[in-house]
C-alpha positions in Angstrom: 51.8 36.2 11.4 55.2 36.8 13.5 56.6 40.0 11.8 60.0 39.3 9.7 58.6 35.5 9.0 58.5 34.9 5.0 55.9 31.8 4.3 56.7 30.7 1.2 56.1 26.4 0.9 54.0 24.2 3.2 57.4 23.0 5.5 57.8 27.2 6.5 53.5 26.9 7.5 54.2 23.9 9.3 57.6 25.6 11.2 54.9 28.7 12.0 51.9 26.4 13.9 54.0 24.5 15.5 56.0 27.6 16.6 52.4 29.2 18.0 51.9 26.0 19.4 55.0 25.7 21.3 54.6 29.5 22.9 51.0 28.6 23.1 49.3 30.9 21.2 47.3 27.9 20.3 47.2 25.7 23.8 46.1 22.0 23.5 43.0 21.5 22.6 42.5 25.1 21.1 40.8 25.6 17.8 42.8 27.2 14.6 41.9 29.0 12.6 40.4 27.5 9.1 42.3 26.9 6.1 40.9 29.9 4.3 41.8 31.8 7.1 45.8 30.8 7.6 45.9 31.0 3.7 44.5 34.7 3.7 46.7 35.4 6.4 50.0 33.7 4.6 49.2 34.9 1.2 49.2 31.2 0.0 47.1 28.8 -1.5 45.1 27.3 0.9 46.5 23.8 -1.5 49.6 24.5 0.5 47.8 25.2 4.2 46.0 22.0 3.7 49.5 20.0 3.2 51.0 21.6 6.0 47.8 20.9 8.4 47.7 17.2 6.9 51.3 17.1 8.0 51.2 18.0 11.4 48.2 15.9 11.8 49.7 12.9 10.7 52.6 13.6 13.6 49.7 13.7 16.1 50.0 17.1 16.6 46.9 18.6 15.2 43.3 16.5 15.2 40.9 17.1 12.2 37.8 16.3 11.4 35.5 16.9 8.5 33.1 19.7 9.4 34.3 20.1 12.7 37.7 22.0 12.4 40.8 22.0 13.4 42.4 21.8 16.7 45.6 21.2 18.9 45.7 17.3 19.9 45.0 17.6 23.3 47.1 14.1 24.2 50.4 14.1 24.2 52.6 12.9 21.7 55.3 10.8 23.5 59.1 11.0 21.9 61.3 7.6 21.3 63.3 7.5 18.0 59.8 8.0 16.7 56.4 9.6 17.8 54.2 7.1 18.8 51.4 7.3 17.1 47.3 7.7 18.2 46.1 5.0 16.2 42.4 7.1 16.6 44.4 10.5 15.4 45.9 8.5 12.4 43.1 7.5 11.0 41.0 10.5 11.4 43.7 12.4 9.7 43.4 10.3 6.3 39.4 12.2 6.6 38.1 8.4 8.0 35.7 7.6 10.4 38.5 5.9 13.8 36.7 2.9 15.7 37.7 -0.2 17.2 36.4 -3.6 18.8 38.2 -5.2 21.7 38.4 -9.1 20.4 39.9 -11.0 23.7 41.5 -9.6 27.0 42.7 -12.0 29.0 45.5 -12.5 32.5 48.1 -14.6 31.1 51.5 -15.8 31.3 53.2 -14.3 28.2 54.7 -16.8 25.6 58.3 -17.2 26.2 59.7 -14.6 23.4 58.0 -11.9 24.7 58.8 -12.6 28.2 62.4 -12.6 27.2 62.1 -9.1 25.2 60.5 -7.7 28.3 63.1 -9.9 31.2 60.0 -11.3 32.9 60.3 -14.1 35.3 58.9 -17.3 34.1 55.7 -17.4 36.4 55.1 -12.9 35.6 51.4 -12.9 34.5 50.4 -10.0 32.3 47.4 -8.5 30.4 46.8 -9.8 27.2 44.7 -7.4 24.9 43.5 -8.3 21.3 42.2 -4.9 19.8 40.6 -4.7 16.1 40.7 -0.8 14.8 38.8 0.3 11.6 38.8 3.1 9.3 35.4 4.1 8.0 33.7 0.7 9.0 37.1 -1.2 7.2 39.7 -3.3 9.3 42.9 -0.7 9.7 45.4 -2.0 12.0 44.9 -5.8 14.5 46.5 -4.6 17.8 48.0 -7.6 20.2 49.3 -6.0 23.4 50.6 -7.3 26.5 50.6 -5.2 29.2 52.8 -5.5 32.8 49.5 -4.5 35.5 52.5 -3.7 38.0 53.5 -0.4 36.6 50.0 0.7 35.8 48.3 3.2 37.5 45.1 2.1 38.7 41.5 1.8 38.1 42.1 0.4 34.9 39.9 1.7 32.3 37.4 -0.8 30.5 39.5 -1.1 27.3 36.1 -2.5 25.6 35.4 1.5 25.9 38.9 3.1 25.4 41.7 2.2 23.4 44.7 0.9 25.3 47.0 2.4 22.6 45.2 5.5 23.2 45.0 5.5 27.7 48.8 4.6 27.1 49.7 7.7 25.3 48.1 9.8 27.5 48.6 8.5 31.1 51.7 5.7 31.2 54.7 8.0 30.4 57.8 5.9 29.2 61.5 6.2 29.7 63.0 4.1 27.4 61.4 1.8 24.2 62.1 0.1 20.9 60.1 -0.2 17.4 60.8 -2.4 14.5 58.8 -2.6 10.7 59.0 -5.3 8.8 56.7 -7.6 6.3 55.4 -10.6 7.2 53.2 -13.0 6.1 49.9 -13.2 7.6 49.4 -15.7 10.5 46.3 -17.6 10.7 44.5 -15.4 13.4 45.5 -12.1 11.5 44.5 -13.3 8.1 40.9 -13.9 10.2 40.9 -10.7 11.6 42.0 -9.0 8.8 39.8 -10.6 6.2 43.0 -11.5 4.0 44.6 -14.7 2.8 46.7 -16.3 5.0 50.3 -15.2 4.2 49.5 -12.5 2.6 52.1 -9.7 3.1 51.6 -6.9 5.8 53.1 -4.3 7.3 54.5 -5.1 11.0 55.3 -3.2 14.0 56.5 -4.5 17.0 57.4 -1.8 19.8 58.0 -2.1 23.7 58.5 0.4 26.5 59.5 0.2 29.5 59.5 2.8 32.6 62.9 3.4 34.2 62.4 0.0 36.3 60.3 -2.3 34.8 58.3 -2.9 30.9 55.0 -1.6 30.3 54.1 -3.1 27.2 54.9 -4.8 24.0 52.9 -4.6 21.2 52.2 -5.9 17.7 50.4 -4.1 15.2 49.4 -6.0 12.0 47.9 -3.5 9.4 46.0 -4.0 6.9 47.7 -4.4 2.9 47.8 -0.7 1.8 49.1 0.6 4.6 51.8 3.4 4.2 54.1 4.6 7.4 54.9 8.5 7.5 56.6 10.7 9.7 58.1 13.9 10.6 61.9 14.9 11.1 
């Protein structure tokens, strides 16, 4: 520990790893050291470590994983008024089991609202991605995406394989985006995706970014009832 720091709650451990993270005493993708370790080293309960650890991991900065430690998230975490998030990093950090099925991809002129969000021309074709993530075998979030092919870098991936909200993150940077929550009920195709009623009440985000010049994507994320947002400030 620095000398002259006093670690008294699970906010001043937090402050700490991310400090020895930012000087890079702990570069991405870097194991920590356990929980029993820091908390030997802080003279705390290792209660409080794990808090702090669950924390940071929630923010996408730390990955976890049951048996397997502890380490610095080796992707970026991307900064708009909020982080956005590794859907694969979220779930793993609730100690679940991250995997996902690609539904539907597809070329596509977008519907008109979302060409109007993003200022397309009438005739702009995009990618169209339909993405089903689970926790632990269970639907998590449904993922619609449409992404601009002009502004991404190329060869694709095959996003059967890797998660578009994932390749994003780590290889599209962004200058400028938006995200709204809101509730909503259920439409037909997310209630069958889902495996709820239709209209029954979920948590919505919508979010779109855009490179200096042109938009990259726009995307809707229907999660599954339960859900709980969380954050870092």
């Amino acid at each position: 520990m620095r000398a002259g720091v006093g670690i008294g709650g699970w906010e001043d451990i937090r402050a700490e790893v991310l400090r020895r993270i930012r000087v890079r005493d702990w570069p991405p993708g870097a194991m920590i050291p356990t929980e029993e370790e820091l908390a030997t080293e802080f003279g705390v309960a290792r209660a409080t470590v794990n808090r702090a650890l669950r924390e940071l991991a929630v923010a996408g900065v730390l990955e976890r994983r049951r048996k397997a430690g502890t380490r610095v998230a080796a992707l970026p975490v991307r900064k708009a008024t909020l982080d956005i998030p590794v859907i694969r990093q979220e779930v793993e950090a609730r100690g679940q089991r991250h995997s996902f099925r690609l539904l539907s991809q597809a070329e596509a002129v977008p519907p008109v609202p979302v060409a109007s969000r993003l200022g397309l021309g009438p005739e702009q074709r995009m990618i169209y991605l339909e993405t089903l993530h689970l926790a632990d075998g269970q639907p998590f979030v449904f993922e619609t995406r449409w992404l601009n092919p002009l502004v991404l870098p190329a060869p694709l991936p095959d996003f059967a394989t890797v998660s578009a909200n994932e390749w994003l993150v780590a290889h599209v940077a962004y200058a400028l985006g938006d995200i709204a929550f809101s509730a909503a009920g259920a439409t037909p195709r997310e209630a069958a995706v889902l495996g709820v009623a239709e209209g029954a009440a979920l948590f919505i985000t919508e979010r779109t970014t855009w490179t200096a010049e042109a938009p990259i994507t726009a995307v809707r994320l229907a999660h599954a009832p339960g859900y709980r947002v969380q954050t870092l400030v």
